[in-house]
C-alpha positions in Angstrom: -8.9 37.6 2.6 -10.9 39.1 5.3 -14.7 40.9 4.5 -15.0 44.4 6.4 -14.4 43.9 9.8 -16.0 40.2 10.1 -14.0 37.1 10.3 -15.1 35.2 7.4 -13.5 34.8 4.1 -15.5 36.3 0.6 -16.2 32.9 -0.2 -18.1 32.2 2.7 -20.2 35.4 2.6 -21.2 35.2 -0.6 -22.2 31.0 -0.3 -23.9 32.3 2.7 -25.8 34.7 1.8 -26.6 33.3 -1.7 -28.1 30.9 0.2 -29.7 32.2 2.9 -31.4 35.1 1.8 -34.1 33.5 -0.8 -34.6 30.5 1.9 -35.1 33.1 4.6 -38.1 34.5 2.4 -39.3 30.9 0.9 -39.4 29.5 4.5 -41.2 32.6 5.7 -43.8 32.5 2.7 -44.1 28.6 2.5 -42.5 27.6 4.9 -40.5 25.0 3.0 -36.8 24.7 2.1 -35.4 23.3 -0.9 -33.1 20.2 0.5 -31.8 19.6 -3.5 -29.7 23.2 -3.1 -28.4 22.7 0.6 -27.3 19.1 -0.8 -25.6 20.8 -3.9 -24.1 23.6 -2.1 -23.1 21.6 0.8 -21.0 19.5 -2.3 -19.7 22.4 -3.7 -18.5 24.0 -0.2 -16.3 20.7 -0.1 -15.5 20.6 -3.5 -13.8 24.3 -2.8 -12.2 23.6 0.4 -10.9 20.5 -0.9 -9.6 21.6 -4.5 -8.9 25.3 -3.8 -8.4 25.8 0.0 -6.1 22.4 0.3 -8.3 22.1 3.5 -8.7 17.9 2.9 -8.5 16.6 6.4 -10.8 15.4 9.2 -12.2 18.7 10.3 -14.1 18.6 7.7 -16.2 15.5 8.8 -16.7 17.2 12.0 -18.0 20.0 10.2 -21.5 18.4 9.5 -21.7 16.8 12.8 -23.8 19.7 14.5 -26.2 19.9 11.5 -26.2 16.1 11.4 -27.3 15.7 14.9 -30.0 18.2 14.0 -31.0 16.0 11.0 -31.4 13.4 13.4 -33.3 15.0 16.0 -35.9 16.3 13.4 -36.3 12.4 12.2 -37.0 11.6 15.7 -38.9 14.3 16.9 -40.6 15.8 14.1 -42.3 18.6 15.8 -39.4 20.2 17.3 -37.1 21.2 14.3 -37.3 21.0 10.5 -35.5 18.4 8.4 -34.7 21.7 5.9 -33.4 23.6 9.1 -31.4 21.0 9.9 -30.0 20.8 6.5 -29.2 24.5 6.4 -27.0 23.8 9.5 -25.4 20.9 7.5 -24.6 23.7 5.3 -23.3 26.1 7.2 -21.4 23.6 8.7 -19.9 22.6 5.5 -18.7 26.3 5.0 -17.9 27.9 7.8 -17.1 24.5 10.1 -18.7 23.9 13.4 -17.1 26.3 16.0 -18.5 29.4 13.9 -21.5 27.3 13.1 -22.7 26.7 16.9 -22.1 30.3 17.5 -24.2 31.2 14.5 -26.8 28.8 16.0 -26.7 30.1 19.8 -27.2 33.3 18.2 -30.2 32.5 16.4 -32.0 30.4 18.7 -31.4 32.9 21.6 -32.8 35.7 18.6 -35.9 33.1 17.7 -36.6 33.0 21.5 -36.6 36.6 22.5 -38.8 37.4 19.3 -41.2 34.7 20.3 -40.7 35.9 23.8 -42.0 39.3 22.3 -44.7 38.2 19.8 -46.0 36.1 23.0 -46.5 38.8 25.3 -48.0 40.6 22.7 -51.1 37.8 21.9 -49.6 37.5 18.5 -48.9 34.3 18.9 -49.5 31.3 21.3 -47.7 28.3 22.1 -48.7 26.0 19.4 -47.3 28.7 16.8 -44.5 27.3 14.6 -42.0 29.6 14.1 -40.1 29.2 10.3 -36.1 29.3 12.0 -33.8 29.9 8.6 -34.4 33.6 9.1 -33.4 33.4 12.5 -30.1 31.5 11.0 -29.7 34.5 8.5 -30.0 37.1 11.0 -27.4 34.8 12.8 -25.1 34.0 10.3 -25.0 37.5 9.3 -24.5 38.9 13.3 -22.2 36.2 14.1 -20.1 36.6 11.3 -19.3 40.1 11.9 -18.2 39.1 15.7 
């Protein structure tokens, strides 16, 4: 069932953007993400490709690896990326599998740097300035998914 004229199914949307949204704004106002929903929505993405979509096989394994790689790099480098980023690409991941997922992410980290890029040249920002990323990954999730 396709949405519009985007390439993801309803399901995926609505995880998507049930999800996104309110950690877009948390990680903008707090700059925190709640780990205990990505971990329970990451479950129930494989519980409904699993049980509904029949889609049990090993693609789903390397659906994570992206986001897990990202886990890892946050563990060893902790001032590069966030362990909750990192888990919201573990999610995305989980639903929409990891070709659409590194698009999504090229999208959003080319969008973080150009806006950074911007708020630079600008003096509204300098280079120490931590940027919160899950609204990039919204902006990108919701760009790529139309493409």
């Amino acid at each position: 069932m396709q949405i519009i004229k985007g390439n993801l199914e309803i399901w995926q949307w609505l995880m998507l953007l049930t999800v996104l949204l309110p950690m877009a704004v948390k990680d903008i106002k707090y700059r925190k993400i709640n780990g205990y929903i990505c971990l329970v929505m990451i479950m129930v993405s494989f519980l409904i490709r699993v049980k509904i979509k029949q889609d049990a096989d090993f693609t789903i394994l390397l659906d994570l690896i992206p986001g897990v790689l990202m886990y890892v790099l946050s563990k060893l480098s902790p001032r590069s990326i966030g362990e909750g980023d990192a888990l919201v690409l573990i999610f995305i991941g989980s639903v929409v599998g990891y070709m659409k997922e590194m698009q999504f992410l090229i999208i959003s980290v080319f969008l973080a740097g150009l806006i950074a890029l911007i708020l630079f040249a600008l003096k509204k920002v300098d280079r120490d300035t931590k940027l919160p990323f899950v609204p990039f990954l919204s902006v990108g999730v919701l760009a790529g998914g139309f493409l």
